[in-house]
C-alpha positions as CSV (number, residue, x, y, z in Angstrom):
1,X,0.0,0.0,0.0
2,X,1.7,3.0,-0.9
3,X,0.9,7.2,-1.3
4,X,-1.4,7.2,-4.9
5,X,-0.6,9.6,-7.6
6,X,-3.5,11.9,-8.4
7,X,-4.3,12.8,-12.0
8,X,-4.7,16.2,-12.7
9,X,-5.2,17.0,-16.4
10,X,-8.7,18.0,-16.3
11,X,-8.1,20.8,-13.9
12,X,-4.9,21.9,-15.5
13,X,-6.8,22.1,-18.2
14,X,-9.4,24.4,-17.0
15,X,-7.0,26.6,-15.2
16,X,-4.9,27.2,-18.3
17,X,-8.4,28.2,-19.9
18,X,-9.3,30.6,-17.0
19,X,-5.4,31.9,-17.2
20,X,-6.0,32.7,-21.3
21,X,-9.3,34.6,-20.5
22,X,-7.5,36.4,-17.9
23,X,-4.6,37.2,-20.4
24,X,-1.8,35.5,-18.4
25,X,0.8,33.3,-19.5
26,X,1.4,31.9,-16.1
27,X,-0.1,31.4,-12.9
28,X,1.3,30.7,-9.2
29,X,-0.7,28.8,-6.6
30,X,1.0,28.8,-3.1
31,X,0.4,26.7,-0.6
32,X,-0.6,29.5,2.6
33,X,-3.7,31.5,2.5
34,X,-4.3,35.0,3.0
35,X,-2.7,35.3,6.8
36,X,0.3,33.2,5.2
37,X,-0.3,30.4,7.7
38,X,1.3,26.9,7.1
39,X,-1.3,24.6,8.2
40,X,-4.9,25.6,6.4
41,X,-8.4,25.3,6.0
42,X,-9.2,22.9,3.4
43,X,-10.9,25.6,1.5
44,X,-7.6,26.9,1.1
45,X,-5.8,23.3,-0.4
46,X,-5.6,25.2,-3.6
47,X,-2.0,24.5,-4.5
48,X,-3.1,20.5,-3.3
49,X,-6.2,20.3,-5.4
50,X,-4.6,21.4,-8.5
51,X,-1.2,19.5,-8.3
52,X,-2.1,16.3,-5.9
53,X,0.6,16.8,-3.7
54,X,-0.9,17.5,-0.1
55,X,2.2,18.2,2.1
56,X,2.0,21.5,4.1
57,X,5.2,23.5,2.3
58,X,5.5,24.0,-1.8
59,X,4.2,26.2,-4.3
60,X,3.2,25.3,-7.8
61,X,3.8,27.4,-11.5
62,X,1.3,26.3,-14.3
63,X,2.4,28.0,-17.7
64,X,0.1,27.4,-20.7
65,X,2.1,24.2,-22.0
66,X,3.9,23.1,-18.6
67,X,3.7,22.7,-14.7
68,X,6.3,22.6,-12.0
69,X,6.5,22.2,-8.1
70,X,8.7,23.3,-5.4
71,X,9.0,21.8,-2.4
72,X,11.2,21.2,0.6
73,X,13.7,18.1,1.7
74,X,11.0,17.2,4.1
75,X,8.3,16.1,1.2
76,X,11.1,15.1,-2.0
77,X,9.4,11.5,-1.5
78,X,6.3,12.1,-0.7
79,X,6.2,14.6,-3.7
80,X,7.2,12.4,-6.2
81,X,4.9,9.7,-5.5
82,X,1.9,12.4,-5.1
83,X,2.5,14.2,-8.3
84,X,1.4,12.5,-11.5
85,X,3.0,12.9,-14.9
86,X,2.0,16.5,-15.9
87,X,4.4,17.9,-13.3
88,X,8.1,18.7,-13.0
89,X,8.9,18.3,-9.5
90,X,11.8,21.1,-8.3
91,X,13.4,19.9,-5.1
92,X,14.6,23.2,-3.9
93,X,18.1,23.7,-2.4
94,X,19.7,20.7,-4.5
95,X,22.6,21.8,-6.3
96,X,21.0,22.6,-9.9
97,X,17.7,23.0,-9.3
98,X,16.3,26.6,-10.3
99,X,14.2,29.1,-8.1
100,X,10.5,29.2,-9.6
101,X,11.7,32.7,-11.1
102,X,14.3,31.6,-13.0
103,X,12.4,28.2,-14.2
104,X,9.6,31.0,-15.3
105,X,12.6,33.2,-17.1
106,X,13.6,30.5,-18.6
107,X,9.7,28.5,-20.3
108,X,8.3,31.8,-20.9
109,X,8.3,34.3,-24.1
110,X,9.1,37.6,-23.8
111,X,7.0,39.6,-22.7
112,X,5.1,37.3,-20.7
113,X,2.3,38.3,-17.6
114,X,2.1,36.1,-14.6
115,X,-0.8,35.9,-12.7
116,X,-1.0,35.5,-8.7
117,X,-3.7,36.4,-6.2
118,X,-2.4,39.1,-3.8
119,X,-4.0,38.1,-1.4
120,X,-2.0,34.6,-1.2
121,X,1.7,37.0,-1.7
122,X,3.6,38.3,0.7
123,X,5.2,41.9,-0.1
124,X,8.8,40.7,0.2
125,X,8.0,37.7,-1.8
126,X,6.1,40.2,-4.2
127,X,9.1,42.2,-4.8
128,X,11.7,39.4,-5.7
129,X,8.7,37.6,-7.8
130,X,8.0,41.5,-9.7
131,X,12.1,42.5,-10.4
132,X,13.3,38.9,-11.2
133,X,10.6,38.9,-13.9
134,X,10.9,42.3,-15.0
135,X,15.2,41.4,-15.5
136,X,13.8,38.9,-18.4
137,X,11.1,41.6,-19.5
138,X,8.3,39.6,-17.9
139,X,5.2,41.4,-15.6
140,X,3.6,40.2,-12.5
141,X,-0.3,40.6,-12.7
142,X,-2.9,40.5,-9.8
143,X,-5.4,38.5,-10.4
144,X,-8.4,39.5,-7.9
145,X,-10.5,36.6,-8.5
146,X,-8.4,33.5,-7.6
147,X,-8.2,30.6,-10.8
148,X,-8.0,27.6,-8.7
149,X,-11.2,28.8,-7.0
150,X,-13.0,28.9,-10.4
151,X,-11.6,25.8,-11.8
152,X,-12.5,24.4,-8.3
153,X,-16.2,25.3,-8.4
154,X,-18.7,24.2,-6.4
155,X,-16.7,21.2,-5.2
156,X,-14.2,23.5,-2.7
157,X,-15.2,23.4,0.4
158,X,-16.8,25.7,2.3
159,X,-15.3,29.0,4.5
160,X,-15.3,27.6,7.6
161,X,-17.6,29.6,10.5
162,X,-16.8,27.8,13.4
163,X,-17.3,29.3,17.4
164,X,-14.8,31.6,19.0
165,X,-14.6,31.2,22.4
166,X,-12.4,33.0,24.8
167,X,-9.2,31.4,26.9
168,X,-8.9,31.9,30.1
169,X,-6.3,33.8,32.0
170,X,-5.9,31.1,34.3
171,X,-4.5,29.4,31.1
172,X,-3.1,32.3,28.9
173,X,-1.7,34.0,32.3
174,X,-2.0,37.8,31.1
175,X,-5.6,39.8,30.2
176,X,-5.6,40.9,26.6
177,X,-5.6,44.2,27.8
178,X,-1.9,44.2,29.3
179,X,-1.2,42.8,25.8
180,X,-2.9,45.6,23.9
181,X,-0.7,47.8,26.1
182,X,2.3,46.2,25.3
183,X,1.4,46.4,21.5
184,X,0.6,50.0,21.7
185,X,4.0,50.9,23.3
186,X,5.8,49.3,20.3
187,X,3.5,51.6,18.4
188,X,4.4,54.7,20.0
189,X,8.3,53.7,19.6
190,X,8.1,52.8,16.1
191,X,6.2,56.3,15.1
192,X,3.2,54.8,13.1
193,X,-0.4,55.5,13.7
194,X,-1.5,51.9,14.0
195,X,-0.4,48.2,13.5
196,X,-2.5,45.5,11.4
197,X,-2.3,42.1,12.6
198,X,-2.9,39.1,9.9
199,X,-1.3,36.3,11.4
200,X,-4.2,34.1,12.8
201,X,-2.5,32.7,15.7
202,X,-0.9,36.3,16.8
203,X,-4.9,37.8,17.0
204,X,-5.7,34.3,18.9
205,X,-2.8,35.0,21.4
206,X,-3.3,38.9,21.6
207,X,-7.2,38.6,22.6
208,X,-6.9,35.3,24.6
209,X,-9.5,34.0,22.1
210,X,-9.5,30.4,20.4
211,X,-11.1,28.9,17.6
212,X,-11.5,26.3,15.3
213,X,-11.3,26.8,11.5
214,X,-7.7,25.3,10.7
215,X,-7.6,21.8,11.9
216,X,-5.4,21.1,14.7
217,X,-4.7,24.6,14.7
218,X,-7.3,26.7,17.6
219,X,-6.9,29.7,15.5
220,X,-10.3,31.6,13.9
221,X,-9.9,33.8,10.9
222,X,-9.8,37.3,11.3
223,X,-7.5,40.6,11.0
224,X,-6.9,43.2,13.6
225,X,-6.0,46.6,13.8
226,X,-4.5,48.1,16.7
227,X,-3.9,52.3,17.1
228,X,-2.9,54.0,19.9
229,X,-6.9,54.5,21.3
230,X,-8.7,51.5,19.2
231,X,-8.6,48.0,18.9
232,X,-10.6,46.5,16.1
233,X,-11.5,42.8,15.4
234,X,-12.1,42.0,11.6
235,X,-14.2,38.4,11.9
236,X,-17.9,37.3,11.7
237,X,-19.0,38.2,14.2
238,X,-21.4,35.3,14.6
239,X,-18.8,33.0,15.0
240,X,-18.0,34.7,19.1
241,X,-19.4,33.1,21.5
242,X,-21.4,35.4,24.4
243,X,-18.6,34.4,26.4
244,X,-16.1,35.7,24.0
245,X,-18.1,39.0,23.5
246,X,-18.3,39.4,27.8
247,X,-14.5,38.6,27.5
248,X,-13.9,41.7,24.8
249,X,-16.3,44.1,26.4
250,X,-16.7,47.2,25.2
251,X,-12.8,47.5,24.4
252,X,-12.8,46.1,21.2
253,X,-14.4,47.2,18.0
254,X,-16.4,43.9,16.2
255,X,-16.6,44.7,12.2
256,X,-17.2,42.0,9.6
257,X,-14.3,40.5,8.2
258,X,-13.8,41.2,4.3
259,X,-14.6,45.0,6.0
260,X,-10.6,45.2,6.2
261,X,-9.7,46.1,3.1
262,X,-12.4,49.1,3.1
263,X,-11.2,50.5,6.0
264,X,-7.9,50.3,4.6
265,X,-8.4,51.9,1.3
266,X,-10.7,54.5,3.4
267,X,-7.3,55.3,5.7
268,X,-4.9,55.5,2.4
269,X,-7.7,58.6,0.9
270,X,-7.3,60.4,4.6
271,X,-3.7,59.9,5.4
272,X,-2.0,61.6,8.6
273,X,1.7,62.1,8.7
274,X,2.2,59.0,10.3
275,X,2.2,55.2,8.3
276,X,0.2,51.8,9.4
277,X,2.8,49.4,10.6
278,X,3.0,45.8,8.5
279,X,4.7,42.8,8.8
280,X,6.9,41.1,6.1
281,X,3.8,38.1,6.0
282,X,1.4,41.6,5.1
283,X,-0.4,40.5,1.5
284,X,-0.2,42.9,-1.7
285,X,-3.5,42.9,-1.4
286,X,-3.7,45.1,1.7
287,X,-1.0,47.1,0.5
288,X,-2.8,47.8,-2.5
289,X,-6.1,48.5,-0.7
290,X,-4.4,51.4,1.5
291,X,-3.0,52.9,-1.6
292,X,0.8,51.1,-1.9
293,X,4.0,51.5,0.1
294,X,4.4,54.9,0.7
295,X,1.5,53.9,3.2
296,X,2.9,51.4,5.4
297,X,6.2,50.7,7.7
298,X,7.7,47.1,7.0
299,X,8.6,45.1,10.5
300,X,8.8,42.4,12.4
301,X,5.4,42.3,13.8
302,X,5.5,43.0,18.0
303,X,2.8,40.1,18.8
304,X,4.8,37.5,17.2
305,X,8.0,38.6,19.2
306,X,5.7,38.7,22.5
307,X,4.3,35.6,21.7
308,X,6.9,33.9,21.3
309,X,8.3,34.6,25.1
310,X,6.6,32.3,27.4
311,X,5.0,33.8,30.7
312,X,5.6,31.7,34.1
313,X,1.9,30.2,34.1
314,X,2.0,29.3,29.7
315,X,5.8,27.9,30.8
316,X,4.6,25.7,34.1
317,X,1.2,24.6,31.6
318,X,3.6,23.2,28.9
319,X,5.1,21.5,32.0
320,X,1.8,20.2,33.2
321,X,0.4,18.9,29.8
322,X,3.6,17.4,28.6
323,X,3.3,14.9,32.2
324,X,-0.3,14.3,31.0
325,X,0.3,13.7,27.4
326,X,3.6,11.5,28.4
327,X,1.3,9.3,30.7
328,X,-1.0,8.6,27.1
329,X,1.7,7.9,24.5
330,X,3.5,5.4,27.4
331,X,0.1,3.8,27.5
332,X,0.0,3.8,23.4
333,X,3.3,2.6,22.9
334,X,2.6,-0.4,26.0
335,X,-0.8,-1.6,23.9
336,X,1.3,-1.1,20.6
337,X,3.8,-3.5,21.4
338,X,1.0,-6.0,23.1
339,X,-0.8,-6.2,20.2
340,X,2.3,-7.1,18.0
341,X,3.8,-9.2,20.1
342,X,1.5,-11.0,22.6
343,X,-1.9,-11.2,20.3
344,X,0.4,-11.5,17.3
345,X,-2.2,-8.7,15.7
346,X,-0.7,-8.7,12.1
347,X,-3.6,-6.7,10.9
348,X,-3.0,-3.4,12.4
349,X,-2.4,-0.5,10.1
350,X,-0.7,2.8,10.5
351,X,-4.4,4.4,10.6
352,X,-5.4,1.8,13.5
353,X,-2.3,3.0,15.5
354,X,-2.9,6.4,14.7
355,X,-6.8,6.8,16.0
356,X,-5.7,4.9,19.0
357,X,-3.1,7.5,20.3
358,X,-5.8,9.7,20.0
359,X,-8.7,8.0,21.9
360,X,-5.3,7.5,24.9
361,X,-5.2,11.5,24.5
362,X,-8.7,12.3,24.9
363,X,-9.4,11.0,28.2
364,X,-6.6,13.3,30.2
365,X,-7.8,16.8,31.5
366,X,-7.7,20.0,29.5
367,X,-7.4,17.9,26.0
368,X,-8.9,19.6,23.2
369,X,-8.0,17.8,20.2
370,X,-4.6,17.1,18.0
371,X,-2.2,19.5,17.5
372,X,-1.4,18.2,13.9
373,X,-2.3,14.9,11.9
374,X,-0.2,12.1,13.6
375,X,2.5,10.9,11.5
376,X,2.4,7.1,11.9
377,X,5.1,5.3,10.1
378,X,5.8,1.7,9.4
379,X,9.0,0.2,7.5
380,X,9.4,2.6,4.4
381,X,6.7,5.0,5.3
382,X,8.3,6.4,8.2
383,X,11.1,7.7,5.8
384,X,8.6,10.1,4.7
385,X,9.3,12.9,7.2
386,X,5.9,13.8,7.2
387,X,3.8,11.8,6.2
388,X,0.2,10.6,6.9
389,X,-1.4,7.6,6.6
390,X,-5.3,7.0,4.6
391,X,-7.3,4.0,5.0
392,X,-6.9,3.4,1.8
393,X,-3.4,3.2,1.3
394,X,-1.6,2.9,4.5
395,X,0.6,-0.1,5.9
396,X,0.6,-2.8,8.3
397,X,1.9,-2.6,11.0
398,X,5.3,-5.1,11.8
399,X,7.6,-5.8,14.7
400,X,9.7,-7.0,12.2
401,X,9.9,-3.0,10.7
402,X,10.8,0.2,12.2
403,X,8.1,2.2,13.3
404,X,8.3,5.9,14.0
405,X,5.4,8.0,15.5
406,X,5.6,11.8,15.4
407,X,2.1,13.1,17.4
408,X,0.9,15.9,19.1
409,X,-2.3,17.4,21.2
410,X,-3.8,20.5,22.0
411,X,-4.3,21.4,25.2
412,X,-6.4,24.0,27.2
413,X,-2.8,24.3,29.4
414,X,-0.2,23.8,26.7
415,X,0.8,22.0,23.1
416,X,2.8,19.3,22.3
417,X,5.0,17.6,19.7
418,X,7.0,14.6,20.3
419,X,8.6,11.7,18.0
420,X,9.3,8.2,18.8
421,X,11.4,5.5,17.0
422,X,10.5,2.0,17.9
423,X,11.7,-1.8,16.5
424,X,9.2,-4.5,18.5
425,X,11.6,-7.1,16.8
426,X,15.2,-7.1,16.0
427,X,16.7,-4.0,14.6
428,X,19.7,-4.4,12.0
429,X,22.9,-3.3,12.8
430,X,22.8,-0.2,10.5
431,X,19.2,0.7,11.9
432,X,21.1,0.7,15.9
433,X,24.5,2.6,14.0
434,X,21.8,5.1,12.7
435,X,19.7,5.7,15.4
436,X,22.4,5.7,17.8
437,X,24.1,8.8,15.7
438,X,20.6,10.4,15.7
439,X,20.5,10.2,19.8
440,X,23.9,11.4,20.3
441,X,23.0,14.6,18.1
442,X,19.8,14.9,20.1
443,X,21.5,14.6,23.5
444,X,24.0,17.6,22.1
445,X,21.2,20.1,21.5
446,X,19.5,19.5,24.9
447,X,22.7,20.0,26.7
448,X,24.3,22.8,25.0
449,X,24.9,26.0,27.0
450,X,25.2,28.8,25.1
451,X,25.2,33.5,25.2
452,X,22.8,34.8,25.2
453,X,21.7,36.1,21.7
454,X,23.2,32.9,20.1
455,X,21.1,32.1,17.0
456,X,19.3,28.5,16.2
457,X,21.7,28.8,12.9
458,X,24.5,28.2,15.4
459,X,23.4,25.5,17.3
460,X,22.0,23.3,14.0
461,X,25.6,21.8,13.3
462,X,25.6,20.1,17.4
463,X,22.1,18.0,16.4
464,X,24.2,16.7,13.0
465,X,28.1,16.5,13.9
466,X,27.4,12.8,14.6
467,X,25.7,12.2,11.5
468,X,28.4,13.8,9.7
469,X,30.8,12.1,10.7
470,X,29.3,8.6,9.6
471,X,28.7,10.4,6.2
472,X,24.8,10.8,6.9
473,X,22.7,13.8,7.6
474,X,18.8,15.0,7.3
475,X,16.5,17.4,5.2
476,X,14.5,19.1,8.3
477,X,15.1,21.5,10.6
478,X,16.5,20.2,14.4
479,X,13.6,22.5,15.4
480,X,10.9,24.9,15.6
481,X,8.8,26.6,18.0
482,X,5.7,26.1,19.2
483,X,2.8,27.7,20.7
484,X,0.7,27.9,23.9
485,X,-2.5,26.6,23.2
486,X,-1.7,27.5,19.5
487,X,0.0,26.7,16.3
488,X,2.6,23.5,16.7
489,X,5.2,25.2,14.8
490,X,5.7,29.2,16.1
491,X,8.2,31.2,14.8
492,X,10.0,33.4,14.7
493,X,13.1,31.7,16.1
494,X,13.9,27.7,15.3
495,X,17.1,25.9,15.1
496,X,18.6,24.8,11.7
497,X,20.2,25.8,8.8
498,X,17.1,28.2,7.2
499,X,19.2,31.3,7.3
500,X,16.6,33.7,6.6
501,X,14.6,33.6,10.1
502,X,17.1,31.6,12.0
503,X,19.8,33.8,11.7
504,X,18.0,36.6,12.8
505,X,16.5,36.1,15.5
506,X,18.0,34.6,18.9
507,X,17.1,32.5,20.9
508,X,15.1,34.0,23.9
509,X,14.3,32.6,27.9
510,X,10.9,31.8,27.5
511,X,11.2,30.4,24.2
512,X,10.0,26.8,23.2
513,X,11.7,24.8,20.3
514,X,11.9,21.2,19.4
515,X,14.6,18.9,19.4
516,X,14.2,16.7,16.7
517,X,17.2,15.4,14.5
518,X,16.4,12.1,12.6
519,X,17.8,10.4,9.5
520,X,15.5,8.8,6.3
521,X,17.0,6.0,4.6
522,X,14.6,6.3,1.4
523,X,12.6,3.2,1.0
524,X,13.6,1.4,4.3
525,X,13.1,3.1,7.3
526,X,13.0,6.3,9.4
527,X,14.3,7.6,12.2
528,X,13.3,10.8,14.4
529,X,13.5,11.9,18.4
530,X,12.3,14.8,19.5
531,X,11.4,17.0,22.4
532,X,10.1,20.1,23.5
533,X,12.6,22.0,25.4
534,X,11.8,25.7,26.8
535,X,15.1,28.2,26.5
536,X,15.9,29.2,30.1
537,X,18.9,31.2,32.2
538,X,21.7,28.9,33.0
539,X,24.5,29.8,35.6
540,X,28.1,29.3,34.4
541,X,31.7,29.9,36.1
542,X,32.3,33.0,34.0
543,X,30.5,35.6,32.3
544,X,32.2,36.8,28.9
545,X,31.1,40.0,28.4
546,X,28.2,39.9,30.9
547,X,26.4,38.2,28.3
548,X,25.1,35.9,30.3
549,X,24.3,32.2,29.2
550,X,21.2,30.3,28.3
551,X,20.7,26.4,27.9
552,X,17.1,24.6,27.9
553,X,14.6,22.7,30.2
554,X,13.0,19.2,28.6
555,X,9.7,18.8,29.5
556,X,8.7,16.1,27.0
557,X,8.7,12.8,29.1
558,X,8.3,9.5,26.9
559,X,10.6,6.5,27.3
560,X,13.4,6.8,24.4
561,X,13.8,3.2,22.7
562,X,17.1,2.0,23.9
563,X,16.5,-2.0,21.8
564,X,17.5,0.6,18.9
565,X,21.0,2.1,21.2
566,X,24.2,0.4,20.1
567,X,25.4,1.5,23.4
568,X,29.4,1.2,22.3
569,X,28.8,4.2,20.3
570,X,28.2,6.1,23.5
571,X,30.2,8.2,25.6
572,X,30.1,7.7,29.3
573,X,28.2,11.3,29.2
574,X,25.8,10.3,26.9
575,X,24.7,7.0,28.6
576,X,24.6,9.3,31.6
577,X,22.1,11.8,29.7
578,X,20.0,8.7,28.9
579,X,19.7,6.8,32.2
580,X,18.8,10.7,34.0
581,X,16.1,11.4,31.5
582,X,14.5,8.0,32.0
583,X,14.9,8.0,35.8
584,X,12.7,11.4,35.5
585,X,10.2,10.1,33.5
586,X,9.9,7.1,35.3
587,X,9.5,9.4,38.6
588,X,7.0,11.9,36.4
589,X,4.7,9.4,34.3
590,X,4.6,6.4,36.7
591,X,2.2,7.9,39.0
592,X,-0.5,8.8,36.3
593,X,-0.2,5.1,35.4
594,X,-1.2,3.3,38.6
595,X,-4.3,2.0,37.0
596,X,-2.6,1.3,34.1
597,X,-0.6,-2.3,34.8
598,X,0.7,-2.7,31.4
599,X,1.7,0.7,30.5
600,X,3.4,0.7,34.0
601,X,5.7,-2.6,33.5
602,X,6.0,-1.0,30.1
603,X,7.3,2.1,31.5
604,X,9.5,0.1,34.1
605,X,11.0,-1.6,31.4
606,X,11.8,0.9,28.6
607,X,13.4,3.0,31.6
608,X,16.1,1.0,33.3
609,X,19.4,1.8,32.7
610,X,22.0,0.7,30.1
């Protein structure tokens, strides 16, 4: 059973149509929607519906005679058995393989328009799309009225109107009015008359409000627009709840949400001396509504930078609901292996696995659902870095294969992320040397100490020098944040090599960020560990520079398979690391799984010292 290719003629065919009534020669379908968010609504699969391939990161080009799509490391596999034959799959950052601008320099005749819905465009992305095409003498067109969504039809689904209720401070540990406060001083010290907020999950942490309209994801879509004396909330607003409305009082402004972009071009007519304050994930299509860039300031936005830092009660709930969510997947993992091995259950699929960590998750307190589809692995599947099993297609489950399970939950106190390796049979020697390489890089990152203002760029190289040296390596970050209550990946920091945001921005006390080196032998197994680690102050002998020094707290506590250690490759240090970190999970989870015999003897087991 294997990922199925999806045929796509027929739309392609029909977009190129739509594209020649439009007078374009080209047309770009990206994969974020209009608040540039990674994980999406499916009314917003555009880029999936018209090319097949559903991972979360790529962008597809359809000219009027070809079609090609970019993609990361993490999705080269997955890509090339999703796409069928119409499309030219780019696997961006290989040596050779062109940027979508020059591919589109290169098919196209002079002259050429491409098309692209602002609204789906960043402005920096904008810029380099508009002066790369305009070097081969080539124009970049908005195109109000979206293709896909024509070519689409009827048959895309609906815009999602689910309730917005409000978080409690118990949970979120500040009022949204200290946070409006802390927005409007950034105002006043940048010098603009007012800031616009697109990113979903920055207006869900700024007004302690959570939703449902991206799955996985307790974000709502809306826009807001924060001055010096107003706050305004751009959504339905029949999606609040009365509770959410009590929560906002009379403080915030409720106007629908497509209102935006009148408001907008109604500010750009009766201008003051001050500009509106955007950040760099801002659409051309609200620059365009508020009259163009001599309207706006281009920065970081503030809320993503607050949001980012972790108060004391978000920092001890990450704590609490990590315990929690420990205690499930030690329960998962103990029936996992029962049913392989003691009923000899040799019909269990990926997808049976899968719904079954979920039901574990559901029962503990504060759970409100997944915090992304679970990535559930077996044998050649779980080289797919991120992929996600069907019915239809998925495997069977072996203890004669490597199984790797990368899964997450939302919950009321915190989110979590965490992936486990497992072999319920007898690993081969190259699958220990492997995995063994992938621990020792994971055990670097979680106890490096480091200045303060170090960047993730710097760390990257600790989680892979083990790799390295064995001539092996990975096509993923070593991590990313994540949110309280709130998107599973969170910028703007991360560790890894993606220079552009992880080389500008440090890493922070406060800050959470995965831990997650792995290694993908294509067509035979996968391998992954990661945590969730929060950044915290760390005392050292010295102090260069009165920098002061940083290093981070684990607080994900699940068993890490030691059947897949070849212990000789470890230093005395490193065995150390492992035999701690079990002790205090053993200390944190057992108690949670007193009425639990087999996930306790299973936790006794997986947690005994080598």
């Amino acid at each position: 059973m294997t990922v199925t290719e999806s045929a796509t003629t027929s739309r392609l065919t029909a977009l190129r149509e739509a594209m020649q009534q439009h007078a374009i020669d080209a047309y770009i379908v990206p994969s974020e929607d209009a608040h540039q968010s990674e994980y999406i609504a499916a009314c917003d699969g555009r880029r999936a519906f018209i090319s097949g391939f559903t991972g979360s990161a790529g962008l597809a080009v359809v000219t009027l005679k070809e079609a090609a799509l970019w993609t990361d490391g993490r999705y080269f596999l997955q890509a090339s058995q999703e796409l069928d034959s119409n499309w030219i799959l780019q696997k961006a950052g290989l040596p050779g393989v062109v940027t979508k601008e020059e591919w589109l320099n290169k098919v196209l005749e002079p002259n050429s328009k491409v098309g692209i819905d602002p609204k789906l465009v960043t402005l920096p992305a904008s810029r380099t799309l508009a002066e790369s095409l305009k070097r081969a003498s080539h124009t970049l067109v908005s195109v109000t009225e979206n293709l896909v969504d024509l070519v689409w039809g009827t048959e895309r689904p609906g815009f999602p109107m689910n309730e917005v209720k409000p978080l409690p401070v118990q949970f979120a540990g500040k009022c949204f009015e200290d946070k409006l406060k802390d927005v409007r001083d950034e105002i006043g010290k940048k010098g603009t008359w007012g800031f616009i907020a697109t990113g979903l999950d920055e207006i869900a942490w700024l007004f302690n409000l959570r939703g449902s309209d991206v799955a996985c994801n307790p974000v709502f879509f809306a826009y807001a627009l924060i001055t010096l004396e107003t706050a305004i909330l751009y959504i339905h607003e029949s999606k609040l709840t009365e509770d959410a409305k009590t929560s906002l009082g009379s403080i915030v402004e409720i106007r629908p949400y497509s209102q935006i972009f009148d408001d907008l071009a109604f500010f750009g007519k009766n201008p003051t001396e001050k500009k509106l304050w955007v950040a760099s994930t801002c659409s051309l299509a609200l620059q365009d509504a508020i009259g163009g860039p001599n309207f706006i300031t281009e920065a970081t936005s503030p809320i993503t930078l607050f949001k980012a830092i972790k108060n004391a009660t978000e920092i001890q709930g990450f704590r609490d609901s990590h315990v929690r969510d420990g205690a499930s997947l030690c329960q998962f993992f103990a029936w996992l292996e029962n049913e392989l091995l003691v009923n000899q259950n040799l019909t269990l699929t990926e997808v049976d696995a899968a719904d079954k960590l979920a039901w574990f998750r559901s029962q503990r307190e504060h759970f409100v659902g997944l915090s992304f589809d679970t990535i559930s692995g077996a044998g050649s599947n779980a080289a797919i870095m991120h992929y996600s099993p069907r019915k239809e297609t998925c495997r069977y489950i072996s203890p004669e294969e490597i199984y790797l399970c990368d899964s997450g939950a939302q919950y009321l106190d915190g989110t979590t992320d965490v992936t486990r390796t497992h072999h319920f049979g007898t690993p081969t020697s190259f699958e220990k040397e492997a995995y063994t390489y992938v621990l020792k890089g994971h055990i670097q990152i979680d106890q490096s100490v480091f200045p303060v203002g170090t960047k993730g760029l710097i760390l990257d190289i600790l989680a892979r020098t083990a790799l390295w040296r064995a001539g092996l390596d990975f096509r993923h970050g070593t991590g990313h944040g994540v949110g309280h209550y709130l998107n599973v990946h969170e910028g703007p920091h991360g560790i890894g090599t993606r220079f552009a945001s992880y080389n500008e921005f440090p890493l922070q006390s406060g800050n959470t960020v995965t831990n997650e080196p792995g290694y993908y032998h294509d067509g035979h197994f996968g391998i992954r560990i990661e945590n969730v680690m929060i950044v915290k102050e760390v005392s050292t002998p010295y102090n260069f520079d009165g920098k002061g020094s940083l290093g981070f707290e684990n607080v994900t506590l699940v068993p890490i398979s030691t059947k897949l250690v070849e212990i000789s490759l470890l230093l005395p240090t490193e065995r150390e690391w492992l035999n701690n970190y079990h002790e205090k999970v053993y200390e944190k989870i057992s108690p949670l799984l007193q009425n639990d015999e087999m996930a306790l003897k299973w936790l006794f087991k997986e947690t005994r010292p080598i």
